[in-house]
C-alpha positions in Angstrom: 81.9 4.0 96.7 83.0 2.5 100.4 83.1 5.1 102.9 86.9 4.8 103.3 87.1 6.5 99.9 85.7 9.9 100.1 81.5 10.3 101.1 80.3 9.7 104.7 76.7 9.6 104.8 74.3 10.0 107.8 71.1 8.4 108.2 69.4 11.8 107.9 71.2 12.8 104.1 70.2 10.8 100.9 73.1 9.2 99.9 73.0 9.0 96.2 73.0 12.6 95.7 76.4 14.0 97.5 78.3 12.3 95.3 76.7 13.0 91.7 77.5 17.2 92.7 80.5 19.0 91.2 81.3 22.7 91.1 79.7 22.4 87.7 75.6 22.5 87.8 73.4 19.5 86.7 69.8 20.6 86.4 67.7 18.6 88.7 65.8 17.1 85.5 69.3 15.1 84.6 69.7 14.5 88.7 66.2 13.1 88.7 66.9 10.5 85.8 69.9 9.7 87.3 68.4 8.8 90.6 65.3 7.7 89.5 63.5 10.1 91.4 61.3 13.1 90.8 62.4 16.9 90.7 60.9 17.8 94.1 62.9 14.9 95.8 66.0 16.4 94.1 65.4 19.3 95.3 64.6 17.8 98.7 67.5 15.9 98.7 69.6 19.2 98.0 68.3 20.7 100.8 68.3 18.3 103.4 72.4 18.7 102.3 72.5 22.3 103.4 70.9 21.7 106.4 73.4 18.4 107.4 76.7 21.4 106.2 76.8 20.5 103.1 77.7 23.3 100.7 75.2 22.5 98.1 74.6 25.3 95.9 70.9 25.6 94.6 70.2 28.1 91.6 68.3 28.0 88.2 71.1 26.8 86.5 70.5 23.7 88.5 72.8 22.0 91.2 76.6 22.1 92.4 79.0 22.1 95.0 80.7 25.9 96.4 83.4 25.7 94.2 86.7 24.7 95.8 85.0 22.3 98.5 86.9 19.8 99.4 84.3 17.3 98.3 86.4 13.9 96.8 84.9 14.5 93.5 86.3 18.4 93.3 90.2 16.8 95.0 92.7 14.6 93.6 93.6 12.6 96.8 95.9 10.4 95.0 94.2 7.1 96.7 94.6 8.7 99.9 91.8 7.4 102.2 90.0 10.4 103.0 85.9 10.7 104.5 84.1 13.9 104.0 80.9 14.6 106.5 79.0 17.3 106.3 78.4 17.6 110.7 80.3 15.5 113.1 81.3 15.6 117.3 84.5 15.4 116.5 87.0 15.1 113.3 89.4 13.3 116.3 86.6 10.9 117.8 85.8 10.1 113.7 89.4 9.2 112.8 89.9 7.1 116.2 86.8 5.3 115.3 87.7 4.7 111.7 91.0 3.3 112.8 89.3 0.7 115.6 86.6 -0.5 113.0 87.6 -4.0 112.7 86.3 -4.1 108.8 87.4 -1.0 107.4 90.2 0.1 109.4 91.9 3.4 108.8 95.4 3.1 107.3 98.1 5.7 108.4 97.6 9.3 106.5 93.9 8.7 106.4 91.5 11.5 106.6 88.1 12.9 107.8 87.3 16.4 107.2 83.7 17.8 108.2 82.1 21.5 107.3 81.0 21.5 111.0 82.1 20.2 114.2 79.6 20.5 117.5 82.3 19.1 119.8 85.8 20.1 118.3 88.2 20.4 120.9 91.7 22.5 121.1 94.9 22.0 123.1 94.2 21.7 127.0 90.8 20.2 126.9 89.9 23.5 125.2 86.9 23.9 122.7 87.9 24.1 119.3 86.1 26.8 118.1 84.0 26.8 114.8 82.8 29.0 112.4 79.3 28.9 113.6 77.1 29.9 110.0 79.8 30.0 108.3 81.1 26.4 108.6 82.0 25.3 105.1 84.2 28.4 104.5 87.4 26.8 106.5 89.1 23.5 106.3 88.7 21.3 109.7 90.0 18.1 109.0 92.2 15.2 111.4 94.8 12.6 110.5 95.8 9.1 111.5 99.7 9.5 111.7 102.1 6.4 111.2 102.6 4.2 114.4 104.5 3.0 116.7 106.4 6.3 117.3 109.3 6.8 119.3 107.8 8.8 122.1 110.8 10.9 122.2 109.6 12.2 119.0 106.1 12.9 119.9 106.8 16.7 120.9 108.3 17.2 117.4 105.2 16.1 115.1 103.2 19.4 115.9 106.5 21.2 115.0 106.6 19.3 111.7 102.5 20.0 111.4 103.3 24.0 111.8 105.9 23.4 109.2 103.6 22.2 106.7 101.2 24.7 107.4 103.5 27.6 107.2 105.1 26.3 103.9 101.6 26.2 102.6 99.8 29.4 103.2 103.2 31.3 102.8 103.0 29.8 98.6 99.1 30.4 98.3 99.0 33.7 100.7 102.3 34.6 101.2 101.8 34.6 105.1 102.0 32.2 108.2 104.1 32.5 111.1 104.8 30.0 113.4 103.8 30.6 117.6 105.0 28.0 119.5 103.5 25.2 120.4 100.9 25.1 117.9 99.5 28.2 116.3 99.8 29.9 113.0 99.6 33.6 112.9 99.5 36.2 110.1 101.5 39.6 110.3 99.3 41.4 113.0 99.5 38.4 115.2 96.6 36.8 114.9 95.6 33.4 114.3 95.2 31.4 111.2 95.3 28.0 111.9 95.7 25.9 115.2 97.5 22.5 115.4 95.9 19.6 117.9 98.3 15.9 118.4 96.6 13.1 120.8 98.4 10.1 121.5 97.7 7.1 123.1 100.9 6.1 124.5 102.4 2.5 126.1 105.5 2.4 127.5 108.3 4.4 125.1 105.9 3.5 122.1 103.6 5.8 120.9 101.0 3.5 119.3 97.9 5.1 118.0 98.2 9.3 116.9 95.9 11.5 115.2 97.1 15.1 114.4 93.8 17.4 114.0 94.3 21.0 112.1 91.8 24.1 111.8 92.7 26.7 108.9 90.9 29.6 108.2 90.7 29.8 104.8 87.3 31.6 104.2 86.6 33.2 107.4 87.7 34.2 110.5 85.6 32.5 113.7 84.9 35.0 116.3 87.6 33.8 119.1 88.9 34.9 122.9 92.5 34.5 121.7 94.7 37.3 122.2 95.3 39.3 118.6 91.7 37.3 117.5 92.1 35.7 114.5 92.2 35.7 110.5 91.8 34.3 107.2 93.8 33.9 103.7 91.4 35.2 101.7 91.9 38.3 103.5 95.8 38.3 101.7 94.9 36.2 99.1 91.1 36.2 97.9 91.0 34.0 95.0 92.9 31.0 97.4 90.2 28.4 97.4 90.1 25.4 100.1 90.6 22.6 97.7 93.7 24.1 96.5 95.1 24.3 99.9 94.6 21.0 100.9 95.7 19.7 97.6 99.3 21.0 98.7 98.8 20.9 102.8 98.1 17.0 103.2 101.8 16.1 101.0 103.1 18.7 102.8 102.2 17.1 106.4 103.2 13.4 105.1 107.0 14.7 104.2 107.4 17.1 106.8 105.6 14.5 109.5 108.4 11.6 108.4 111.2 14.3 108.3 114.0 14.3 110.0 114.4 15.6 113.8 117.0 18.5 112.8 115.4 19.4 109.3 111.8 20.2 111.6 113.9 22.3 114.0 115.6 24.0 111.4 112.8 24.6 109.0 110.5 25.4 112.3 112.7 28.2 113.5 113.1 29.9 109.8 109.2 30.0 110.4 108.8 31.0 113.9 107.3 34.4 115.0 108.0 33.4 118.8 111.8 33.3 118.8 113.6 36.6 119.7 110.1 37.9 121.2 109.2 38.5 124.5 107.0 36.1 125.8 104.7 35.5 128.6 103.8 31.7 129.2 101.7 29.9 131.3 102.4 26.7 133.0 101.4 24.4 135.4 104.0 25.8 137.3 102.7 29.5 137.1 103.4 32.1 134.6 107.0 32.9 133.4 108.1 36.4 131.7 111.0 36.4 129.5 112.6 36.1 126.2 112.4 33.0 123.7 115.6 32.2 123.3 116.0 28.7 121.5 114.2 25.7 120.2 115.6 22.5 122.2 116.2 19.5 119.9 113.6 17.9 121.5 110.7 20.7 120.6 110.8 22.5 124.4 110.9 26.2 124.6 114.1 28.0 126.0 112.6 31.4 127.4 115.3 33.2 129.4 113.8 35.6 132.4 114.5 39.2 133.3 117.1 37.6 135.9 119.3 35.8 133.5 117.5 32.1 134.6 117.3 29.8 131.6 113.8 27.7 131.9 113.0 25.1 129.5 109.2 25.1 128.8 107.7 21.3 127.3 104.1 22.5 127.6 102.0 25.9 127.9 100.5 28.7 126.4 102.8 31.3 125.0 101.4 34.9 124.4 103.9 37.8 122.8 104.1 40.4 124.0 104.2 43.7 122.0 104.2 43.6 118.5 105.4 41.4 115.6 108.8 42.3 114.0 
């Protein structure tokens, strides 16, 4: 299978395993005759897996995939072009790369999604924390989004990210608020998903984006962030990865191409960070106040103790007090 299509091999992992594993166990006798191999390389082969993030499950009954990884053979993509690694730097460097290889370039609503990332980044030149041992439990994944964009409309594609996000976990988990500009919170405030968007950007074109997402699905990584973070299992235990990015990535492709007004409006319905005070950090220093409004063009309106109306395009919001 090319690599565009689904398994991304590194020189360390056999290749001709990974893609003969489902959530259903084959004993290592038919895996052998398969590969033309003996049982110990199986088994070898399995292991070297694990070790690369891989979550290869070994028992007697012989061997399989965790069920609901988001392995291609366990998803139906729909012909979407889509690589799964096991460890990577960065799901953002991969897609970039993929979309500058002059053979196999990446085609807008490609994917990569890895089980670990040792360079993830956030917002702000921030590192994107992982799960640490428990990689394989979330979903960390980065898309190449449709270009040239308007530049104008560059603040509104995170918007329309959240959107997808929030209308996901709120069917499969019934929760998911939206903290602007880029988080996804569950009732107690804290977080569930974060939302990255790099651009390269010429003129008023935007003409390479990739949007990068971290969900918790499984587990929630130990974090800094104010309120700390969550997981759905913890409001919906049976929810299993491959189901929620069965209905996450056509839920980013509509909501991505929507229209400006329809993100705003379907954005705000979702927001935890409207009518809340708000403390927010900017270039410019830190500003106290209320959230107000969502501009059409994705800024912030925050109105301070004095009655002064500040618009705010970039920052880091933190409510204060409690969720209503």
């Amino acid at each position: 299978m090319p690599a565009g299509a689904g398994w991304v091999q590194t020189a360390r992992v056999p290749a001709r395993l990974l893609p003969l594993l489902t959530d259903v166990p084959v004993s290592g006798e038919r895996l052998a005759r398969t590969l033309g191999v003996g049982r110990v390389s199986v088994n070898s082969f399995a292991r070297a897996l694990q070790e690369e993030g891989f979550p290869v499950v070994v028992s007697r009954r012989g061997y399989a995939l965790e069920a609901g990884s988001p392995a291609p053979s366990l998803l139906d993509l729909g012909g979407r072009p889509y690589r799964y690694v096991g460890t990577t730097g960065s799901t953002q460097d991969d897609v970039r790369a993929w979309a500058a290889d002059a053979q196999d370039p990446a085609v807008p609503g490609a994917v990569v999604l890895a089980e670990r990332q040792t360079s993830g980044r956030g917002r702000r030149g921030r590192v994107w924390e992982g799960p640490g041992e428990a990689a394989g439990r979330n979903l960390t994944f980065s898309m190449l989004l449709p270009a040239p964009v308007d530049v104008a409309r560059l603040a509104l594609l995170p918007l329309a990210a959240g959107v997808a996000l929030a209308r996901t976990t709120q069917a499969l988990a019934g929760v998911g608020g939206l903290k602007w500009p880029n988080d996804l919170l569950d009732p107690r405030g804290r977080k569930l998903a974060g939302i990255l968007l790099e651009a390269d950007v010429r003129g008023e074109d935007v003409t390479r984006a990739v949007l990068g997402i971290g969900l918790n699905v499984g587990s929630a990584p130990v974090t800094t962030q104010a309120g700390g973070s969550a997981c759905l299992q913890e409001f919906a235990p049976d929810v299993r990865r491959s189901d929620v990015l069965t209905v996450l990535l056509p839920a980013l492709d509509r909501w991505l191409a929507a229209p400006g007004e329809a993100i705003l409006e379907a954005w705000r319905a979702a927001s935890v960070t409207l009518g809340q005070p708000v403390t927010v950090s900017t270039a410019g220093g830190v500003l106290s106040g209320v959230a107000r409004e969502l501009a059409p063009d994705g800024a912030l309106v925050v109105v301070a103790g004095d009655g002064s109306v500040h618009r705010v395009t970039a920052g880091d919001v933190q409510l204060v007090g409690r969720l209503q």
